[in-house]
N, C-alpha and C positions, 0 to 999 in steps of 0.2 A: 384356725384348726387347733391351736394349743390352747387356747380358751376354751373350744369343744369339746377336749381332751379334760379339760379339769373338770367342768361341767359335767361328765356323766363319772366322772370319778367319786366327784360327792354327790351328786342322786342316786349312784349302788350305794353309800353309805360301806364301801369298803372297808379293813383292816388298816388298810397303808394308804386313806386319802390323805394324810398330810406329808406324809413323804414324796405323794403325788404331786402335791399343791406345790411343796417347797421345790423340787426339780423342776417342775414346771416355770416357777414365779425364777430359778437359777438360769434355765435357760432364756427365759425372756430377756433376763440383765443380760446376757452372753451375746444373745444376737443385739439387742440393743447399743450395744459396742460398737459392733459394724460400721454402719452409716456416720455416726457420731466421730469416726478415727478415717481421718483421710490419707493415712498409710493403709489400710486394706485397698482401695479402691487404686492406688498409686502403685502400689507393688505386691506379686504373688506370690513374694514369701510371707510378707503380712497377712494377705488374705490367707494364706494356709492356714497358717498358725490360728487365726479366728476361728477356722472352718473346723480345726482339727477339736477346737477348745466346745466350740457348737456342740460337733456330730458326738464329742464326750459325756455330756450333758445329755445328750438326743439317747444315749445308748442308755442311757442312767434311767431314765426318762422310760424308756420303752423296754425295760428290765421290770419295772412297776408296774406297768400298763400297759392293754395290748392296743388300745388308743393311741399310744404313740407312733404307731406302724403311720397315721396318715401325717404325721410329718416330712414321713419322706420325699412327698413330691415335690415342697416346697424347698429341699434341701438340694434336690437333682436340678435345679435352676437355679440355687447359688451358683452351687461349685462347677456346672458348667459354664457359667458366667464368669467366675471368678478367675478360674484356673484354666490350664493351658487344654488347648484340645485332647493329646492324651490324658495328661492331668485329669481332668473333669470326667471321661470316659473310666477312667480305673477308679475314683473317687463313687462314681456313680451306683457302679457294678456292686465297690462293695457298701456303698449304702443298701442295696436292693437289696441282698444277701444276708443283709443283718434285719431288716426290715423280715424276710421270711422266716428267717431264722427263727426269730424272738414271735413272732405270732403262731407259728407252729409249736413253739414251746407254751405260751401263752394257752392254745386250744387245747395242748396234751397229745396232735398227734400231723403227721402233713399230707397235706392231700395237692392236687391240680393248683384248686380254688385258692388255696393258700399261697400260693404261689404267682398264679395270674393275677393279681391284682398290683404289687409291686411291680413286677417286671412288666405290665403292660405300661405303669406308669413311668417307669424309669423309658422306655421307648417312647413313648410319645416327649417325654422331657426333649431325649435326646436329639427326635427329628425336628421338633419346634424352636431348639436354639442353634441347630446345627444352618438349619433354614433360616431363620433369621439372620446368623451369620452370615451367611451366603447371602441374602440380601442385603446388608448391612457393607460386604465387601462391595458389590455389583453397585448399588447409589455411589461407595466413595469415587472408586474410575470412574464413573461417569462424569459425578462431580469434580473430578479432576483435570478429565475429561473437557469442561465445559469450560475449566477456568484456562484450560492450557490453548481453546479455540477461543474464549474471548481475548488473550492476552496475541492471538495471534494475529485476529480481528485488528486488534488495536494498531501492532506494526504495521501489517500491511495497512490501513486508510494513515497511518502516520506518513507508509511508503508513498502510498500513491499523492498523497495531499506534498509531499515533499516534488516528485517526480512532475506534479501538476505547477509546482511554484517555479519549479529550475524550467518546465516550459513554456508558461507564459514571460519570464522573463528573460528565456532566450528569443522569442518572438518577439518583446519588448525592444530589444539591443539590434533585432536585423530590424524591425520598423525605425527604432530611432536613427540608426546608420544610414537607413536607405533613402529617409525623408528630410527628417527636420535636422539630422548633420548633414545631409548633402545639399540642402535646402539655406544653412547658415554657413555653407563655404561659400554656396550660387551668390549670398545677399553680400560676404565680406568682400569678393572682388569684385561686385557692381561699386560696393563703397568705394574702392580702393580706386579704381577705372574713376570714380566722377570725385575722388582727390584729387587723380593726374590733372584729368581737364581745370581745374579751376586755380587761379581763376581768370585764367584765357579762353575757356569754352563754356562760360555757363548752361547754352541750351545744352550740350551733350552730357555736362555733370546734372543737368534735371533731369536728363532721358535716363540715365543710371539710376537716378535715385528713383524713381517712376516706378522701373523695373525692379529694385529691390523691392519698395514696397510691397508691389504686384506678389514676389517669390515669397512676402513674409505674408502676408495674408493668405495664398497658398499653403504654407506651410500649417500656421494655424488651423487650418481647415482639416488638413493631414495629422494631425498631434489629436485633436477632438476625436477625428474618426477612427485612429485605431487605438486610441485608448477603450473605444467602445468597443474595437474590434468587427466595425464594419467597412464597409466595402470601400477603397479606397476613393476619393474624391476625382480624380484623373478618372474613372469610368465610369461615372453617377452620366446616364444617358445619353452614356455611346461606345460604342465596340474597340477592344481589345484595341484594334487596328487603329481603328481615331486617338484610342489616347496616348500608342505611340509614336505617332503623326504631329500630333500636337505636343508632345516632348520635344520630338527633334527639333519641329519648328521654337520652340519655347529656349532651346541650349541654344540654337544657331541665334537669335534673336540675341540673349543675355552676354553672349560670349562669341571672342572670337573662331568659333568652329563651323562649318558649312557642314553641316549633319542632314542627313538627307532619308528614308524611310521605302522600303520596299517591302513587299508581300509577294509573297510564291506559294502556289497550290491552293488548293482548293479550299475557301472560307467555310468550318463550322464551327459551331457549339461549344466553347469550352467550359468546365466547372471552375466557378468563383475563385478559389480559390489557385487553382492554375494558370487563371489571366496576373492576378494580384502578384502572384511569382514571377511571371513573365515580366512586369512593368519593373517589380523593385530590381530587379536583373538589367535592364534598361539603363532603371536611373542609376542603379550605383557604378554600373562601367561609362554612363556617358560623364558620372562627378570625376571618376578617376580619370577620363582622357580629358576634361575642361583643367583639374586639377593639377596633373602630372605631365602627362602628354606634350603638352606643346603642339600638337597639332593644329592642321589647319583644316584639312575633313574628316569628316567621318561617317560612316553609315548601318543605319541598321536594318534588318532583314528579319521579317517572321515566315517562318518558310511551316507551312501545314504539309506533313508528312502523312504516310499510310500508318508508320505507326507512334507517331503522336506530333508532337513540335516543338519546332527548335528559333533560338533566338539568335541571332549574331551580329555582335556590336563590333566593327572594325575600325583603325583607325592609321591614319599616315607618322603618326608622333613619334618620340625618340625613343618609345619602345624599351625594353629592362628584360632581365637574366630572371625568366620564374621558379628556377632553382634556387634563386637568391633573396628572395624576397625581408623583408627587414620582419622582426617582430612583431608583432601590432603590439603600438605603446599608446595609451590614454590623450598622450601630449601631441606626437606627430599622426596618430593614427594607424592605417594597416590594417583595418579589420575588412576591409570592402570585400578584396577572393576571399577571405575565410566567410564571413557573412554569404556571400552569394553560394557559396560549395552549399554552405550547411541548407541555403535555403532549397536549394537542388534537390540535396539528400532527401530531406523530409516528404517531399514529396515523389521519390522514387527515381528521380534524375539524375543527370551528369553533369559537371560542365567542366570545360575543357578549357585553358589560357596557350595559345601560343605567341612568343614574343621574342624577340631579341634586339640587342641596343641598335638602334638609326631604323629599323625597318617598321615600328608599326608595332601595334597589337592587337591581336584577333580575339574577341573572348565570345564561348558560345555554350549557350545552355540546351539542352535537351531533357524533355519529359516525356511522359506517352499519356495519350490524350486522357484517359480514364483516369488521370493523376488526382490521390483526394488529400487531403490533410492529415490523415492518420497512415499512411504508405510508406513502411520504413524499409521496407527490404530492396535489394541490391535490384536494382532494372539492367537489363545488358543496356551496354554503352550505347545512345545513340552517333551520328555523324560526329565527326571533328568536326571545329570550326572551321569555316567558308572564308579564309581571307583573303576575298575580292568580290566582286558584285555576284548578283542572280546566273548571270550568265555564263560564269564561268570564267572571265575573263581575271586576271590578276590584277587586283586594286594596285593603287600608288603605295608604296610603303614608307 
C-alpha cells in the first residue's frame, strides 16, 4: 500500500512528490526497524515507542497525501497486535480519526463516505484480531489441556503397571509359600528321617529318599506351572475333592500324621481359581501342622454350603496363642496365616484360626461359590471353623 501511495503520487506529477517520496521511503526505514529489533516483539513499551515513531511518519505522510489514509488498515493490525487490549483499542480509534480527519481535509469538505471507509476498517481490524485472539486463547487450554491428560495418562498406566507388579508378586510369594516352600520343608524332613535310619535301616532311608524325590519332581512341576500361572498340577484331571484326598493321603504317607479327607454337601462346579484357593489353603495348614504341630492326626473337611464353601483343616497338635503369633522373618518363616488370610481376601473370603497351647488347631477358610480373582470387597463372614469331624462330634484335641 505505501508503494501504491508513492506510485500515484508521481503519476499526478504533484507539487510535493518528493516530500511524498521522502516520507514515504522515512516510513519504510521506520517500520523496517520493527521486525529487525527483537525488543518490540519482547516488550510493549518498545513496541510503543516504534508504533508511536510509525504512526509520526504515518501522520507526516498523510498531511502530503490523501493516499496515505490506506495505511491505516495495516496500522490497526500492528497495534492491535502489539499493544495491550485496551492499548490497541484507543490506539486504533485514534488512528481512524486521524485517517478521517486528514482525508476530509485532503477533499476540502466531510461527508458519510468519508468516513465509512476508515471506521468500517478499523472494525473489521478489530473483530479479526480480537477473534483470533479468542482463538489463539481457546487452542492454548486445550493444548494445555492435552498435555495435563497426557501427563496424567502417563501416572496412571505408571500406577497401574506398578499396582500389576506388586500383584503378580504378591501371587508370586503365596505360590512360592504355598508350594515349592512347603514342598522343600516336605523334602528336608524326609532327608532328615532317612539320616536317622541309616545306617541301621537302609530299606526305610530309601523309602525317604523315594519319597523325597517323588515331593521334588512335584514340586518342579508346581514352580513351571504357576510361573505360567496355570492351573495347579494337583487338579490337571480330577476334581477339587480328588486332589485333596490325595494331599491327605500324600502328608500321611511322607510324615508321621494320619490325615484323613471328608466332604459334606452337595458336590458342584467351582471356578478355577476358587478350587486353586482351596488347595494352596490345604497345603499351607497341613505344612504348618507336619511342621509345628507335633501331631498325630489330622483331618480335613470341604463342606459345599448354600452360600458358597468352606475348608477346614483340624489338627490334635500342641497347638499356640493366635494373638501371639511371631513375625514372619525370611530365616524362621511365619508368613503361612498371613499368606492364607491374604489369599482368602482376594478372593472375597474369610478365614478364621482357632488354637490354643495342648489342644489342637482348627484353621478354616470360607468363600462364596461365585468367588473370581478380581473380588476385593468385604463378603459377610462365613462359618467358624468346625473343630471336630462332619458330624458334629468334638475331635481329639
Amino acid at each position: 500500500m505505501l508503494a501504491l501511495a508513492l506510485v500515484r503520487a508521481s503519476a499526478e506529477h504533484a507539487p510535493d512528490t518528493g516530500a511524498v517520496t521522502g516520507a514515504g521511503a522515512a516510513l519504510a526505514g521506520v517500520y523496517a526497524v520493527g521486525p529487525l529489533t527483537p525488543a518490540v516483539s519482547a516488550s510493549r513499551r518498545a513496541a510503543a515507542c516504534w508504533l508511536a515513531a510509525l504512526g509520526a511518519v504515518w501522520l507526516l505522510l498523510l498531511a502530503l497525501t490523501p493516499d496515505g489514509v490506506w495505511l491505516a488498515f495495516p496500522l490497526y493490525f500492528l497495534q492491535l497486535h502489539l499493544l495491550s487490549r485496551r492499548g490497541g483499542l484507543l490506539a486504533v480509534a485514534a488512528t481512524a480519526v486521524a485517517a478521517i480527519t486528514a482525508f476530509a481535509a485532503h477533499r476540502g469538505e466531510f461527508s458519510p463516505a468519508v468516513a465509512i471507509g476508515p471506521a468500517l476498517g478499523a472494525a473489521v481490524a478489530v473483530a479479526v484480531v480480537w477473534g483470533y485472539q479468542a482463538l489463539y486463547r481457546e487452542s492454548e487450554r486445550r493444548r494445555r489441556l492435552i498435555e495435563e491428560l497426557t501427563v496424567t495418562r502417563a501416572d496412571l498406566a505408571a500406577a497401574q503397571h506398578t499396582a500389576g507388579v506388586l500383584a503378580e508378586r504378591e501371587r508370586l510369594a503365596r505360590e512360592i509359600h504355598d508350594t515349592l516352600a512347603q514342598g522343600l520343608s516336605s523334602i528336608q524332613l524326609l532327608l532328615r528321617a532317612a539320616e536317622r535310619a541309616l545306617p541301621g535301616r537302609p530299606e526305610a532311608a530309601g523309602a525317604h529318599v523315594v519319597q523325597a524325590r517323588r515331593a521334588a519332581v512335584d514340586n518342579l512341576a508346581e514352580a513351571r506351572r504357576f510361573v505360567a500361572a496355570l492351573t495347579p498340577p494337583a487338579l490337571d484331571g480330577t476334581t477339587l475333592a480328588g486332589a485333596l484326598e490325595r494331599l491327605c493321603a500324600t502328608t500321611g504317607a511322607q510324615h508321621r500324621v494320619a490325615v484323613t479327607f471328608r466332604r459334606t454337601g452337595t458336590p458342584r462346579a467351582l471356578p478355577t481359581a476358587l478350587e486353586v484357593a482351596l488347595l494352596r489353603v490345604a497345603q499351607s495348614a497341613l505344612s504348618n501342622t507336619v511342621r509345628h504341630s507335633g501331631a498325630a492326626t489330622g483331618e480335613v473337611t470341604l463342606a459345599h454350603l448354600e452360600d458358597g464353601v468352606r475348608l477346614d483343616v483340624v489338627d490334635d497338635g500342641a497347638g499356640f496363642d493366635p494373638g501371639r503369633l511371631p513375625a514372619p522373618d525370611p530365616a524362621a518363616g511365619g508368613f503361612g496365616i498371613a499368606a492364607m488370610r491374604a489369599r482368602a481376601r482376594s478372593l472375597g473370603g474369610t478365614l478364621a484360626v482357632e488354637s490354643s497351647p495342648g489342644r489342637g488347631t482348627a484353621v478354616s477358610a470360607w468363600f462364596p461359590s461365585d468367588a473370581r480373582e478380581d473380588a476385593r470387597e468385604q463378603r459377610p463372614a462365613g462359618p467358624g471353623p468346625r473343630r471336630g469331624a462332619p458330624d458334629g462330634n468334638e475331635a481329639h484335641r
